[in-house]
N, C-alpha and C positions, 0 to 999 in steps of 0.2 A: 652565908655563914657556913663554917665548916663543921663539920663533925667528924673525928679520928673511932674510926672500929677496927676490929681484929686482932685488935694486941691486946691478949688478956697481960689484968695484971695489971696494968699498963695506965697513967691518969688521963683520962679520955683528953683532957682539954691540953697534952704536952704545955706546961708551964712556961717553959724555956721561948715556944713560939711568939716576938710581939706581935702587938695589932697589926704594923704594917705587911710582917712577915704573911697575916692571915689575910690580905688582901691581896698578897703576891698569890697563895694557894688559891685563895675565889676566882682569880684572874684565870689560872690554869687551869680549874675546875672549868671556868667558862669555858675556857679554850676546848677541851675536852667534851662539851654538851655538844657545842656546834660545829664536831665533828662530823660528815656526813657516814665516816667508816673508819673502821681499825686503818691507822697506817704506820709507820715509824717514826711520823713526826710526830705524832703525840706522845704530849710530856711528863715526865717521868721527876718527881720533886727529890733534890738531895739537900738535907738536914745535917750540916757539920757543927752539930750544940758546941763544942768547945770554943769554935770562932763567931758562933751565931750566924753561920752564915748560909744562907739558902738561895737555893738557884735550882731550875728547871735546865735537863739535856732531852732531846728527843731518843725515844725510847728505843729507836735505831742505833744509838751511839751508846748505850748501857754497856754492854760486854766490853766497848773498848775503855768507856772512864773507869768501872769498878770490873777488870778482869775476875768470873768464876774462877774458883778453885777448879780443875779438872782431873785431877794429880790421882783421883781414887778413880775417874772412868777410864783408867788405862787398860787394853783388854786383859794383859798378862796379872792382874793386882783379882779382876772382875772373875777371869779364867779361875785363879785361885779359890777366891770367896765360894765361888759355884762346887768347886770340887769339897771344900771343907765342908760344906751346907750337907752335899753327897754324904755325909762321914768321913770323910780321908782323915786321916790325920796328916795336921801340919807338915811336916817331912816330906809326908809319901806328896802331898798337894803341891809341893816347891818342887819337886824333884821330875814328876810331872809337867809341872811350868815349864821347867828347864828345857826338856823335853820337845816341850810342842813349843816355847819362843826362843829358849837360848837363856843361858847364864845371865851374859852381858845384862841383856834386855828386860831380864824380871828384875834383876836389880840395877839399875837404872831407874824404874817404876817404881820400885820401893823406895830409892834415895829422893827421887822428885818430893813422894807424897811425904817421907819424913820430914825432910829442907822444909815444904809449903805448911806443914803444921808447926815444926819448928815457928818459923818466921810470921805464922798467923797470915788470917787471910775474914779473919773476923768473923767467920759461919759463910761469908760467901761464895756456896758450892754451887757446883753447875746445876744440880737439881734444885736449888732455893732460886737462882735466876732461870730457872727454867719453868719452873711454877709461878713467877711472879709475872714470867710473857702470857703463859697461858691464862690467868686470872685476869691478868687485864683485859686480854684481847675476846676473851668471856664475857667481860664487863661491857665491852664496846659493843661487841654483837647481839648479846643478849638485851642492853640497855637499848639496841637498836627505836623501839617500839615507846621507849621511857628514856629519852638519855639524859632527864634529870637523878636516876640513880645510876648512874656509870660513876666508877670508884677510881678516884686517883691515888699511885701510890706515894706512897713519901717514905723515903728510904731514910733514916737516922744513922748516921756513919758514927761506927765506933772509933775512939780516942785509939789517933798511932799507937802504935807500941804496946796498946794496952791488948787483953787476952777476951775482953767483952763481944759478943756478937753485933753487928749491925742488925737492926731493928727495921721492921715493917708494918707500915700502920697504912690502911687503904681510907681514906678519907671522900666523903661525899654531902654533898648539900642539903641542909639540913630544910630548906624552904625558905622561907620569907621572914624574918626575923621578927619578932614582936614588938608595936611601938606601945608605948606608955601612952596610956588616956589619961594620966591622972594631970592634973595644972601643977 
């Protein structure tokens, strides 16, 4: 049986998933117990609720099916941020950029990150996939010992077009299910 944690807020039991769907996660959950180590083939659940449709990628293949936003770790954007943290004020911090990357090239960095927020990218930045590797591969090493609590994620894709963030919910087996005694 599965259990959804870490999404506050969030109705533990996702309504939307059917029974079979939750036979698909048990299945990857298995898949995921009798792993002997972190590696990339283990699988990574993605939730499209508008098609109801769920499917497992190996977690080697993430970056390339749901590209990170990377648009704000550009250094000339990062350069900036640091110098205004400093105090600078804005002006003096661009003009600086200028300076140590070039015209061109801080604005370039700045059209990239406008265009990728414009056109949305659903919250998924390189630092939310980068904490999602680290969490897992946490889960794996750390469950080493117990890898009946090793947490799978399941990623909930936000509807095209829309402005919603995609969703993260780490799910793990809850034990042995309870049978009814009663006749």
């Amino acid at each position: 049986m599965v259990e959804f944690v870490d999404q506050p807020g969030t109705d533990p039991n996702l309504p939307w998933v059917s029974p079979r769907q939750r036979d698909q996660l048990n299945g990857w959950i298995a898949e995921l117990r009798e792993a002997s180590a972190w590696s990339g083939t283990l699988p990574v659940a993605l939730l499209e609720p508008c098609w109801l449709r769920l499917r497992a990628i190996p977690v080697a293949d993430l970056a390339m099916e749901l590209p990170p936003d990377a648009t704000a770790a550009a250094p000339e954007l990062q350069r900036y941020r640091q110098l205004i943290g400093q105090g600078l004020p804005g002006w003096s911090a661009q003009i600086h950029c200028w300076e140590e990357f070039g015209a061109a090239s801080c604005q370039a960095a700045q059209r990239r990150l406008w265009e990728c927020r414009d056109r949305g990218n659903h919250g998924w930045t390189l630092a939310r996939y980068a904490a999602l590797i680290e969490t897992y591969r946490r889960s794996v090493e750390l469950g080493s010992g117990n890898r009946a609590r090793r947490r799978l994620p399941l990623l909930v894709l936000a509807r095209a077009g829309s402005r919603d963030a995609h969703t993260l919910h780490w799910l793990e087996p809850m034990g042995q299910p309870m049978r009814h005694t009663c006749a």
